[in-house]
C-alpha positions in Angstrom: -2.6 29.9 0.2 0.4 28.4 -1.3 2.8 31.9 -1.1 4.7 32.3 1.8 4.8 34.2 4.4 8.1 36.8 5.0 9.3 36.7 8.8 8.9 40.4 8.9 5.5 40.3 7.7 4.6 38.3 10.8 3.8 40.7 13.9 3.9 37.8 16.9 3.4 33.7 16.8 0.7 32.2 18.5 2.5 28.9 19.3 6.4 28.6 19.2 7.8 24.7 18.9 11.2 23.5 17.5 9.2 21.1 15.1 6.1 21.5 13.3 4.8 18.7 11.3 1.7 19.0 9.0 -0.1 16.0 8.4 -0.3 13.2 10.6 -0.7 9.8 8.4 2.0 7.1 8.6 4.7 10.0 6.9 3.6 12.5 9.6 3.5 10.9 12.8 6.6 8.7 11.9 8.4 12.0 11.4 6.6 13.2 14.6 7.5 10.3 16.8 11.4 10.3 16.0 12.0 13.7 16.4 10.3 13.9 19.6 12.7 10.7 20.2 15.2 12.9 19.5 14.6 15.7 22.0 12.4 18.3 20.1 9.4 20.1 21.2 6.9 19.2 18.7 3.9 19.9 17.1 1.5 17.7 14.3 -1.3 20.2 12.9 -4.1 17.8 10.5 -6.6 19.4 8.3 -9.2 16.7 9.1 -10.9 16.0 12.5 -8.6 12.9 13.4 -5.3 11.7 12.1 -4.4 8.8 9.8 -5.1 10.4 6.7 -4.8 7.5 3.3 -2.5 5.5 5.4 -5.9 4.2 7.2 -7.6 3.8 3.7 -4.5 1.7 2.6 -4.2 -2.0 2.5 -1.8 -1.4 5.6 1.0 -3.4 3.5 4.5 -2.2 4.5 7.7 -3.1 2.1 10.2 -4.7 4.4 12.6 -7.4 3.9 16.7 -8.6 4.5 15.3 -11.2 6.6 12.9 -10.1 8.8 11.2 -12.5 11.7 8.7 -13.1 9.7 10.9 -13.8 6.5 12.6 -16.1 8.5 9.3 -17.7 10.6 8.0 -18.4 7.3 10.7 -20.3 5.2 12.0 -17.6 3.1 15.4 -16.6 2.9 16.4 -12.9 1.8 19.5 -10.2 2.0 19.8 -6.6 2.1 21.6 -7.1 -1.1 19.1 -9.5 -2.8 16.5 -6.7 -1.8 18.3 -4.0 -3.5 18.6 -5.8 -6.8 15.1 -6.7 -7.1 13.9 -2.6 -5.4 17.1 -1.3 -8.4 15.3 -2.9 -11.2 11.7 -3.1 -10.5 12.2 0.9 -10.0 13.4 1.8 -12.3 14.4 3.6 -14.5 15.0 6.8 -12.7 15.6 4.9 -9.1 16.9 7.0 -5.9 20.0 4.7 -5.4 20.6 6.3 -2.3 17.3 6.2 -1.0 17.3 2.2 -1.7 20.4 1.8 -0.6 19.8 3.2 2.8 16.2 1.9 2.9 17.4 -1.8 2.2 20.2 -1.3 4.6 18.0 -0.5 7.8 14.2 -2.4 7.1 15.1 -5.1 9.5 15.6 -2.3 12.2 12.6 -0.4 10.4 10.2 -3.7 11.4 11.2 -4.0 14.7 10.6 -0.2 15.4 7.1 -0.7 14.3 6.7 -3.6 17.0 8.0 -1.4 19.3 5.4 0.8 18.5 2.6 -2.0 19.6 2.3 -3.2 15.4 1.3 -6.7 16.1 2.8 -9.0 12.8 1.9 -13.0 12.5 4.8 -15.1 12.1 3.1 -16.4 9.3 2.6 -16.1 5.0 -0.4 -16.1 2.3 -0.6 -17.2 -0.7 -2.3 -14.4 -2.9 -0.1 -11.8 -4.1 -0.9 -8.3 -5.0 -2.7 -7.3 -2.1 -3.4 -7.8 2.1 -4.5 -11.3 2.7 -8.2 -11.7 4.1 -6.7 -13.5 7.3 -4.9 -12.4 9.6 -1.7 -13.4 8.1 1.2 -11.4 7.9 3.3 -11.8 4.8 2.3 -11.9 0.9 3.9 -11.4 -2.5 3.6 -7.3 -3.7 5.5 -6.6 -5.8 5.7 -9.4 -8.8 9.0 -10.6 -6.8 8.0 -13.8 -8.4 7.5 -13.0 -11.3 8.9 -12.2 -14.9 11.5 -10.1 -15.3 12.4 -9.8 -11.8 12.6 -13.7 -10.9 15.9 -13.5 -12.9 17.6 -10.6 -11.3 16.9 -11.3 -7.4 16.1 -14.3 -5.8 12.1 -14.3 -5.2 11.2 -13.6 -1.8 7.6 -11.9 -0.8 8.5 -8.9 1.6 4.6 -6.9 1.8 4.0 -7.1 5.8 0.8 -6.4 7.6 -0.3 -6.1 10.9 -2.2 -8.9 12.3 -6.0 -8.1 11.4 -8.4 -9.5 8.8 -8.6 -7.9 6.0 -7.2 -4.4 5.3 -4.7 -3.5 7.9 -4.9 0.3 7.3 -6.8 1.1 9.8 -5.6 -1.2 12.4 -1.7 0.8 11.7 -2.8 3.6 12.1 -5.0 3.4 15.2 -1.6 2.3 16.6 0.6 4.8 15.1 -2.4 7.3 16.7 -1.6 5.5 19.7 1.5 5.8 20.2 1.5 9.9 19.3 -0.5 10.0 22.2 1.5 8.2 24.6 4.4 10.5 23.5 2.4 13.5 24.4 2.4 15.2 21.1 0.1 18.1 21.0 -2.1 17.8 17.6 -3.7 20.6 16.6 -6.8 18.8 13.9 -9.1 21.2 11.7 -6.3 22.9 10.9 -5.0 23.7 8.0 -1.9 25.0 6.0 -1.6 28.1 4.6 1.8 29.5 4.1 5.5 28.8 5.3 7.0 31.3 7.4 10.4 32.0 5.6 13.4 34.6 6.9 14.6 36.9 4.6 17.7 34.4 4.0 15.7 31.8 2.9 15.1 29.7 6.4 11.8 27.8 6.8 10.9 28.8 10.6 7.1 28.6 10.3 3.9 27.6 9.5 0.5 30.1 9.4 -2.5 27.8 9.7 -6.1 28.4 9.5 -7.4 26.8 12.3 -11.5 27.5 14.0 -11.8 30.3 11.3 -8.6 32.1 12.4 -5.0 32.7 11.2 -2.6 31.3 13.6 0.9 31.8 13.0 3.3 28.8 14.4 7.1 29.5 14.8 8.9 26.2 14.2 12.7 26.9 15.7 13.9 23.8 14.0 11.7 23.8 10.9 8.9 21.9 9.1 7.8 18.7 8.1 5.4 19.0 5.2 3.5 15.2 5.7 0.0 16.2 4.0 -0.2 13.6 1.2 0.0 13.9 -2.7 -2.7 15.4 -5.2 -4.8 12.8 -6.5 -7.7 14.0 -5.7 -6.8 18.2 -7.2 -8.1 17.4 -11.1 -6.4 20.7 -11.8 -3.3 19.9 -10.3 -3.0 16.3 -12.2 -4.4 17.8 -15.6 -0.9 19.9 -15.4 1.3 17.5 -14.4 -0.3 14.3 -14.6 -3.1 14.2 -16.9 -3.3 10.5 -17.8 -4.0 10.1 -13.9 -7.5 12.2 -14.1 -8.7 9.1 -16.5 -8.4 6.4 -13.5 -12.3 6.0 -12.4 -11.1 5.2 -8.4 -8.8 8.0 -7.2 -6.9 6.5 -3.8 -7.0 9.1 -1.4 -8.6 11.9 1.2 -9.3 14.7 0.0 -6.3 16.1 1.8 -4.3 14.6 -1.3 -4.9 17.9 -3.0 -1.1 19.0 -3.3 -1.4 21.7 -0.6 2.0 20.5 0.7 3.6 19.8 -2.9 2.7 23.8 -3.3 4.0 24.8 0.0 7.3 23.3 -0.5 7.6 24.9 -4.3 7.0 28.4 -2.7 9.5 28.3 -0.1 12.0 27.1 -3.1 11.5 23.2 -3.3 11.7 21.7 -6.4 9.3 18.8 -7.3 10.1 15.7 -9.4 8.6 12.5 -11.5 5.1 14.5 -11.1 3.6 12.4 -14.0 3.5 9.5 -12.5 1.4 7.5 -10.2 0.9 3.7 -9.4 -2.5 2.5 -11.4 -3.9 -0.8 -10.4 -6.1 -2.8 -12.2 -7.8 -6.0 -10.5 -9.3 -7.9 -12.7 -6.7 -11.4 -12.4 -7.7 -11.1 -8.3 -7.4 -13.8 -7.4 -4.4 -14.7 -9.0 -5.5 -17.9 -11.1 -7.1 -15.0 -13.2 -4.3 -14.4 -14.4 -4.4 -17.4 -16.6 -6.2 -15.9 -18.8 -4.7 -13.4 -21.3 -4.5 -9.2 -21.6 -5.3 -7.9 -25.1 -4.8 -4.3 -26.2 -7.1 -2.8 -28.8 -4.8 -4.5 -31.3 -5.6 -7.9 -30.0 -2.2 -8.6 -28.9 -0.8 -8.6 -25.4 1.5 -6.8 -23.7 2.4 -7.9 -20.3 3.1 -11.1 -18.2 -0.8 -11.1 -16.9 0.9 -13.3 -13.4 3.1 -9.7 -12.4 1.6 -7.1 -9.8 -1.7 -5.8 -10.9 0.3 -2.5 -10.3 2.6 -3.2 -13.1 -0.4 -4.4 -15.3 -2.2 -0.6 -14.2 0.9 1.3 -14.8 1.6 -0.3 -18.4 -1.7 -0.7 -19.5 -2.6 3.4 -18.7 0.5 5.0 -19.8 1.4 2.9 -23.2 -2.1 1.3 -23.8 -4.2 4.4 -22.5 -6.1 2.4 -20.6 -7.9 0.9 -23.4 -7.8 -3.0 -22.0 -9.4 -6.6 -22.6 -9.4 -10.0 -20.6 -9.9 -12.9 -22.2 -10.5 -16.0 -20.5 -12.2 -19.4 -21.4 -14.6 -21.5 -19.5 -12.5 -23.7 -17.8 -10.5 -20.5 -16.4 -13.3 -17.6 -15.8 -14.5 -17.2 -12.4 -16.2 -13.8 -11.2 -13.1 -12.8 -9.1 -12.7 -9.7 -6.7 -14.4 -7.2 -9.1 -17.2 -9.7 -10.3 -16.2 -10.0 -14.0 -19.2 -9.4 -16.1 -18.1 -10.6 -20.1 -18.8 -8.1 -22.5 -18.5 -10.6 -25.5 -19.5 -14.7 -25.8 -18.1 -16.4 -28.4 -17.5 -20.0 -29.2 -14.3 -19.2 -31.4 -11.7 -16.9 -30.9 -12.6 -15.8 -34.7 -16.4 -15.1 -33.9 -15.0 -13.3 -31.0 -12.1 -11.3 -33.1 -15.3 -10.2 -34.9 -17.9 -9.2 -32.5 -15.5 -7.0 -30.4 -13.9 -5.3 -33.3 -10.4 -6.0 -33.1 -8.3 -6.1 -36.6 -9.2 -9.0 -38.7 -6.9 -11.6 -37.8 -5.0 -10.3 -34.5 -6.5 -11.8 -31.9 -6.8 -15.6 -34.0 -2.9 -14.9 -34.2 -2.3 -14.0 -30.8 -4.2 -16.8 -29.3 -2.9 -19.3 -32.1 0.6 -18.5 -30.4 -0.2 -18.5 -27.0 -1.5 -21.9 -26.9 0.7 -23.6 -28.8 3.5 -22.4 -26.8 1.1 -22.7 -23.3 0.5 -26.5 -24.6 4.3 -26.7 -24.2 4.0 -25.0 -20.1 5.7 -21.7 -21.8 5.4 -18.1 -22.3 8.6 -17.3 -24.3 7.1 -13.9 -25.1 6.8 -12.5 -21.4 7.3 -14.9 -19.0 4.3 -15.7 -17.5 4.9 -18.6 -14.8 4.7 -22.3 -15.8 1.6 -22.4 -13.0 -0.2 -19.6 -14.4 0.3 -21.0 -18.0 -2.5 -23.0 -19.5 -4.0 -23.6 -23.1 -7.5 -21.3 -23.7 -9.2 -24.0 -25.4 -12.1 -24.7 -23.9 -15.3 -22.7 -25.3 -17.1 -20.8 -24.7 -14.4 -17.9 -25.1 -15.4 -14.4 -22.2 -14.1 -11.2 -23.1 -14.3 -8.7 -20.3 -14.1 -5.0 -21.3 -11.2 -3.6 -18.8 -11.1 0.1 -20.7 -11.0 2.7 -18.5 -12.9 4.9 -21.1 -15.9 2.5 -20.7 -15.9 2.9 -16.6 -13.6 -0.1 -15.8 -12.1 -0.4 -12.3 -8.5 2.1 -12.2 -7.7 2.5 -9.3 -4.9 4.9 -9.1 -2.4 7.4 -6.7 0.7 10.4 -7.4 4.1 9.2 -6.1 5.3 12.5 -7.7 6.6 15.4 -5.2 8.6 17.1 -3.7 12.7 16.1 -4.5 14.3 15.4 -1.1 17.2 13.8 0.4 17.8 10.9 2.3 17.2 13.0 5.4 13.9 14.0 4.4 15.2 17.8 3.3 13.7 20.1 0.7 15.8 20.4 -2.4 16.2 23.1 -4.9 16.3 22.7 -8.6 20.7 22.6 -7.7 19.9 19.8 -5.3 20.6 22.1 -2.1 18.7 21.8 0.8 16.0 24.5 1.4 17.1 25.4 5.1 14.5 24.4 7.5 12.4 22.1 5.1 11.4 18.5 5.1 8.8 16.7 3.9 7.5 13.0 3.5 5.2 10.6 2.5 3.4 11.2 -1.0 4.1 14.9 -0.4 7.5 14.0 -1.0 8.7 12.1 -4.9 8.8 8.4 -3.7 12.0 6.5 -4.1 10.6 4.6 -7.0 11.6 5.6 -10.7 9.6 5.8 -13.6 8.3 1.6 -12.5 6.7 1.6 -9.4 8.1 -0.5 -6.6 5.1 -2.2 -5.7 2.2 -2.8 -3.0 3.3 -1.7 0.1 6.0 0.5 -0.9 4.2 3.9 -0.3 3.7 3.1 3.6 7.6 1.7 3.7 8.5 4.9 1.9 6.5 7.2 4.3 7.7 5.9 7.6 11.4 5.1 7.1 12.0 8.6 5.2 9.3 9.8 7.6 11.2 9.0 10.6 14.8 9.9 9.0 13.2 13.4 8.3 12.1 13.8 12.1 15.5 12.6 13.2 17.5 15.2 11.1 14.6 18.1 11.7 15.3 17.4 15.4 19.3 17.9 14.6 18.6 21.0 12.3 20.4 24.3 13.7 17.2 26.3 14.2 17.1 29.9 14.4 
């Protein structure tokens, strides 16, 4: 499936386009949209019976700021520059520069093109970070802009948008996004799926064969492709060899398009693929975010993290340097049940009887609370930072101990943002860092622009349709053949 298919090998195309895109979630029809914008014939093929792909799964968030109308509507002031400190630092290390740079540069004119798309946003702002807000409400905190370490680089400013719909805004996009395919007249061929790039003899992309109703169809893309068809979550395979501390999360966000099909496409046609061991890993156990006075422990009994930052951040640290193996601790003036329910593990009416029962090393966790409240009593964390509001004394037994480890079923929810290395244009590169003529890709089939720390919520849909839409732009400039 994943070997391509020579030019000479193919006797006649069914279907001959200047574009064709595969995969039409937020990535895909964004690229889809622009290039018809830009005068291309077009085609989207989608392997499922109706577009939107994880995009509709998604909390809809969308990473935008500089000062958008609802920035500004709301009381908060922001720059492209301030924006770029804080995307520089919480990405990295290992940040696309480039990618930021222009992203940052052009999200004001990014927001607007989704309202000109028919994406309704309320001039308005929640306060519950982390994730969509349960009104209707527009704008929310993401990405631990707030928060410790970041609050010291860039001025805090929350920049996750979603379109105006209770609850999860996924859905609402996409139906939209769907929308506005339509009204463009794009011809969408769903059931379809990938099989092979058609590639010249010189190395040009110029097709896609598909299996599509039980038959090979070969599609001649004059132009060249846009491979939009999601990351590989959901291939156990595929993460066991490149990401195998993403096979322990117990949630896996995706469709089970995310199976790398498009990753593998892009590798056989000469794409190189980058950062494919990592993935963002949430973990919600401090939703709400008053949870979050209450304390993370290792298996050492000492904490690790500012528990107020993204639950992302908390996910990503506590899997990859604390393999997953988590506590919260909480006391009774602080423990509520939360999003997830929390269910204690361990009772205990001193942090010593509790030390005990649970197993930690004798003395660790009487030490690590002993510190924490005293500085707490004091309104500080000078160890990590956690917020003066989210900063109170544990002192009030009985003492809750919810088991977070992944190995014992906990809640991980978690994604690839590994793929394939492309420009800022959306093209294909090689392992030199040269374009693979004729080939784009987007979305999580494409290495987001995020380092080694993930940006935060909403930055895979901002990802997916600005580089989305630069890909369809430059596909629909390409040469062709």
């Amino acid at each position: 499936m994943t070997s391509i298919r020579r030019l000479r090998e193919v006797p006649r195309f069914d279907r001959e386009v200047d574009v064709v895109v595969m995969g039409l979630g937020l990535a895909g029809a964004s690229a889809a949209l622009e290039a018809k914008a830009a005068g291309a014939d077009v085609l989207v093929v989608e392997r499922s019976g109706a577009g939107g792909g994880a995009s509709a799964l998604s909390g809809g968030l969308i990473y935008m700021g500089g000062g958008t109308p609802v920035q500004k509507a709301a009381g908060f002031e922001d720059s492209e520059e301030n924006m770029f400190k804080f995307l520089m630092a919480v990405s990295s290390p290992g940040a696309d520069e480039e990618k930021i740079r222009v992203f940052c540069a052009d999200s004001i004119e990014h927001f607007h093109w989704f309202e000109k798309q028919g994406v309704p946003f309320k001039r308005s702002f929640y306060d519950e970070p982390g994730l969509e807000s349960r009104t209707d409400d527009c704008l929310v905190y993401t990405s631990g802009e707030d928060c410790a370490p970041w609050n010291t680089i860039a001025t805090p400013a929350p920049r996750g948008h979603k379109a105006q719909v209770v609850q999860k805004g996924g859905g609402l996009l996409m139906k939209i996004m769907l929308e506005a395919v339509g009204r463009e007249s794009i011809p969408v061929l769903t059931d379809t799926r990938g099989e092979a790039l058609v590639v010249a003899d010189d190395g040009v992309v110029c097709g896609l064969v598909v299996k599509h109703a039980g038959a090979e169809l070969a599609l001649r893309a004059r132009r060249g492709v846009v491979l939009a068809a999601g990351g590989f979550i959901m291939n156990e395979a595929m993460c066991a060899l490149h990401a195998p501390v993403l096979n322990r999360v117990t949630d896996r966000n995706g469709t089970p398009g995310d199976d790398g099909t498009g990753i593998r496409l892009g590798q056989s046609a000469g794409g190189t693929a980058i950062r494919m061991h990592l993935g963002e890993v949430a973990l919600p156990y401090t939703i709400p975010n008053p949870l979050s006075k209450g304390v993370y422990l290792n298996t050492r009994g000492q904490r690790f993290i500012n528990e107020d930052t993204y639950h992302g951040h908390v996910g990503i640290a506590g899997l990859y340097k604390e393999a997953g193996e988590l506590f919260l601790l909480l006391d009774d003036a602080t423990f509520r049940r939360g999003l997830v329910g929390l269910q204690p593990s361990w009772v205990a009416e001193t942090f010593e009887e509790l030390e005990a029962e649970a197993g930690f090393p004798p003395g660790s966790l009487v030490e690590t609370m002993t510190l924490y409240n005293r500085h707490a009593a004091q309104g500080r964390d000078p160890v990590f930072g956690k917020r003066p509001e989210r900063i109170v004394p544990l002192v009030n037994p009985p003492y809750a101990l919810v088991d977070c480890r992944v190995s014992q079923g906990a809640i991980w929810s978690g994604f690839t943002i590994g793929g394939l290395r492309t420009s800022v244009d959306g093209e294909v590169l090689d392992y030199a860092g040269d374009p693979v003529p004729g080939l784009f890709a987007a979305g999580r089939t494409a290495a987001i622009f995020s380092g080694h720390g993930y940006a935060g919520s909403g930055a895979s849909l901002a990802d997916a349709s600005y580089f989305g839409r630069r890909a369809g732009r430059a596909i629909a400039r390409a040469g062709g053949r």
